[in-house]
N, C-alpha and C positions, 0 to 999 in steps of 0.2 A: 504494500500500500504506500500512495505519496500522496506529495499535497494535492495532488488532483483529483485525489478520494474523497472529497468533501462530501457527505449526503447531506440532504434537503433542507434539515430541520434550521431555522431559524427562528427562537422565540424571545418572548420580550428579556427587559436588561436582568441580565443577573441566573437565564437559564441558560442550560448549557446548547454549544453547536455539537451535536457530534461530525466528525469527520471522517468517518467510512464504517463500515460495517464493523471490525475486527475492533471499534473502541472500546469491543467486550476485556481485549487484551489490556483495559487499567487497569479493571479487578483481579483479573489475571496475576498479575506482576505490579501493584502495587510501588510495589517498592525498587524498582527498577527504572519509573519514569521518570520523565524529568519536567518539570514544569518551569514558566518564565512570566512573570507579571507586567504587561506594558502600562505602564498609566500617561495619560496624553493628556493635554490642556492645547486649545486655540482661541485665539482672539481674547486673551484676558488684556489688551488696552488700556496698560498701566492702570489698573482697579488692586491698588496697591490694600486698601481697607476696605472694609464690606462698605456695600450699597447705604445709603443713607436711611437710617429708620425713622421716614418719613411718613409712613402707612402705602409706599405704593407697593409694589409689584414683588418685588425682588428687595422690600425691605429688610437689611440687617444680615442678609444672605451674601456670601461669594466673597472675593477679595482673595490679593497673595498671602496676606495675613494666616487667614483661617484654611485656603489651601493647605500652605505650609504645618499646620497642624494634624493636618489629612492625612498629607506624605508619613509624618513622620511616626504617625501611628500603623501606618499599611507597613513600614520601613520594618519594623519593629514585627509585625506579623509572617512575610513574605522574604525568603533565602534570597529568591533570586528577580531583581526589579531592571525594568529599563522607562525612564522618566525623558518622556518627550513632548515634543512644542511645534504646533504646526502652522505657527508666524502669526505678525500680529500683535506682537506685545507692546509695541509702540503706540502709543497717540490715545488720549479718551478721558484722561483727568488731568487737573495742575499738578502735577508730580512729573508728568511727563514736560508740560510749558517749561518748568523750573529746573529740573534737573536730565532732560534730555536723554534720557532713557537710564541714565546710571541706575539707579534705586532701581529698577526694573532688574538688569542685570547682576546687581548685586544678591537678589534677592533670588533670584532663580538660580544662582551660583551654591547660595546657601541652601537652598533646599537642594541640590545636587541632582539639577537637571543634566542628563548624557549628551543630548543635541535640540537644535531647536530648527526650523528654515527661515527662512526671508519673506514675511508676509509685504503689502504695498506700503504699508504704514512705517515700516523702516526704515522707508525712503524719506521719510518729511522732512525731516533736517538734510536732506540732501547725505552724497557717500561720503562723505567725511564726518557729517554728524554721527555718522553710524559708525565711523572707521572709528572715530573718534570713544565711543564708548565700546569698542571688543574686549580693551583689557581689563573692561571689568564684569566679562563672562565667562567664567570655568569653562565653558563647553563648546565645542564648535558647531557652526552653524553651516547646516550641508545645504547647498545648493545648489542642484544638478542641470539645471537647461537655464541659470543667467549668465551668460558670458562676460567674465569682467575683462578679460583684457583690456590691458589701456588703459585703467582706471584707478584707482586708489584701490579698489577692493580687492584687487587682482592678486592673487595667492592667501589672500583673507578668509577666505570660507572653502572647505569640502566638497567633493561631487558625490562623495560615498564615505560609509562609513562601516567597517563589520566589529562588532559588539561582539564577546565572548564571553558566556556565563554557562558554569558547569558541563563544559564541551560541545557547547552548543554557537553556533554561529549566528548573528544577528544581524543580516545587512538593511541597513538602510539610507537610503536617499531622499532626495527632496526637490519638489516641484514649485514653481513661481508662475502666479498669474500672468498673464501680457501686462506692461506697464502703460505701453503708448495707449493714450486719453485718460488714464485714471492717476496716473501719478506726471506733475510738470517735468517737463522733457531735460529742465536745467537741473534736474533732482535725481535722476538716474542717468543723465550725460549719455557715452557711449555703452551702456549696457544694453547684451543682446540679447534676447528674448528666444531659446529654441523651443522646437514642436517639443511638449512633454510625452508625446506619444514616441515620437521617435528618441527621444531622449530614453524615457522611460526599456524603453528596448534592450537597449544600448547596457543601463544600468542592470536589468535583469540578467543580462547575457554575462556582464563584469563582475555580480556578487556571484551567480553560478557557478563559473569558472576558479571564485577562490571560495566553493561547498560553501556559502550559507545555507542555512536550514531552514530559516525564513526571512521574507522577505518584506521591508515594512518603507512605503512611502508616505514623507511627512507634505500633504500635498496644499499648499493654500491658493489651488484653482478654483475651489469652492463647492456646494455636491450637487446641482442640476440646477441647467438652464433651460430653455425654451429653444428650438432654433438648434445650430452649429458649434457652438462656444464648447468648448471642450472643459468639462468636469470630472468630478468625483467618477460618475456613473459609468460616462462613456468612457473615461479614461480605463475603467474595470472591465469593461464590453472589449475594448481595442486590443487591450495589451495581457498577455498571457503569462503567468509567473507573480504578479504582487500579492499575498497572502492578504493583508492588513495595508485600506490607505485612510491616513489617519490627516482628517480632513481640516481646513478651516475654509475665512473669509465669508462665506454667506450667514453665521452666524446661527448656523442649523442646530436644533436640540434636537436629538434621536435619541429619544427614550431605548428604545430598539437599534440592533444596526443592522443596513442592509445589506443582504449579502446577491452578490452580482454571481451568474455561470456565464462566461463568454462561450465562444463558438467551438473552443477546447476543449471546454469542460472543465475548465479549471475554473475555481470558484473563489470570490474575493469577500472580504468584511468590509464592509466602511462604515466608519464611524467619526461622530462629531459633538464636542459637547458645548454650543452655542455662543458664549462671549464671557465677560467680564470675572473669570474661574469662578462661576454658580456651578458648574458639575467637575468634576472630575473624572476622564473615561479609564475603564482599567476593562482590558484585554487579556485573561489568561490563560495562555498554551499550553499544553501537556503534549508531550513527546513520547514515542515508544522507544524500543529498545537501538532500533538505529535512525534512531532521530529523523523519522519521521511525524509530521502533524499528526493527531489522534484525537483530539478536541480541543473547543475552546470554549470561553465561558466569558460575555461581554455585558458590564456593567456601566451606567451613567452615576456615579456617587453624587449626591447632592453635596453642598457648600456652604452649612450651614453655622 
């Protein structure tokens, strides 16, 4: 069995995927598999403190504050975590006017985020506002189809990245919206924008060749449009090999996540937990004996 074993079932957050028929073999051997925890945030938009408990919406809920509280209890439960960002953390309160993204980075540092991508809103301050606060981000930031050459950022971010926990390979990369009409053109300069689909390819065929065992894109293209615009969805329709793409920019709450079979057969998760860290997503994989997928189990944590 491999990852293309995926059966059917997809049910709401918190129950499990099974992944082929043979995921009788956990109870099996118990004690032989291996599991891995991805917890994901997107679009928290420097929401450095919870929402203001003013009686509206989303009073008193979410913030890096009370995230960080999150982590550090799941930290505390869970062997083996991988803590990722699928862009976006820029721009949304005076935290970010005043201190231009530091405190952001600081603090994702401190909770010991692995990687994060390049949402549009990193662009605000222009490449240098952002070149300007990387050194104060523990983690690198993978971004697989923006071309910096020529630019300040150029050897500054990632195209891939493989994660190793418990002999298990984790690669991942990262996808970026088109810039041209959403971010000013003097803000991203000569950065080039490639197909994430053919990008994506590219990367699947590069973490295969060094045996990752799964494959996880941090994608802030968004998760469906109307039209041609290429998304979460179709990007999971086109491209054959992403296990996990772990979404931002549209802002989407998926209680549930959906899971995509392209023309393969090979079957995708995507997931996304809305904006401002009100959720926190945690994805976790169980592996059989040679590290194949065998299930998975996808949770939206509230942020409270």
């Amino acid at each position: 069995m491999n990852r293309r074993e995926f059966i059917k079932n997809s049910l709401v957050a918190g129950a499990a995927l099974s992944l082929g028929t043979e995921s009788i073999g956990a109870t099996l051997y118990p004690s032989k598999n291996k599991r891995i925890s991805i917890l994901h945030t997107n679009d928290m938009h420097s929401r450095i403190e919870a929402f203001p408990n003013d009686g509206g919406r989303w009073a008193n809920q979410g913030g890096m504050t009370k995230l960080a509280s999150l982590i550090s209890k799941l930290r505390s439960e869970e062997e083996n975590l991988l803590l990722l960002d699928a862009g976006d953390v820029f721009q949304g309160t005076p935290y970010f006017n005043f201190y231009g993204g530091e405190l952001e980075f600081k603090l994702m540092s401190k909770m010991g985020f692995d990687a994060s991508t390049m949402g549009n809103h990193e662009f605000d301050n222009g490449l240098s506002g952002f070149y300007e606060q990387l050194p104060h981000a523990k983690f690198p930031h993978i971004c697989s189809n923006y071309n910096f050459s020529g630019t300040l950022l150029n050897g500054a971010t990632v195209p891939f990245k493989i994660f190793r926990k418990s002999g298990l390979k984790i690669g991942v990369f990262g996808l970026g919206i088109s810039l041209q009409g959403l971010v000013a053109k003097k803000n991203f300069q000569e950065t080039q924008y490639e197909d994430p689909i053919g990008v994506s390819q590219e990367m699947i065929q590069e973490l295969k060749s060094k045996k990752a065992d799964l494959i996880v894109c941090l994608s802030h293209l968004g998760y469906s449009y109307q039209g041609n615009k290429i998304d979460d969805l179709k990007l999971a329709n086109a491209v054959d090999g992403i296990d996990l793409i772990i979404g931002g920019h549209t802002h989407t709450f998926l209680e549930e996540p959906t899971i995509v079979r392209n023309d393969a057969g090979h079957q995708t998760i995507v997931h996304q937990v809305g904006t401002g860290a009100l959720k926190l997503g945690k994805v976790d994989f169980e592996f059989g004996r040679e590290n194949q997928i065998i299930q998975a189990r996808v949770n939206s944590l509230p942020i409270y």
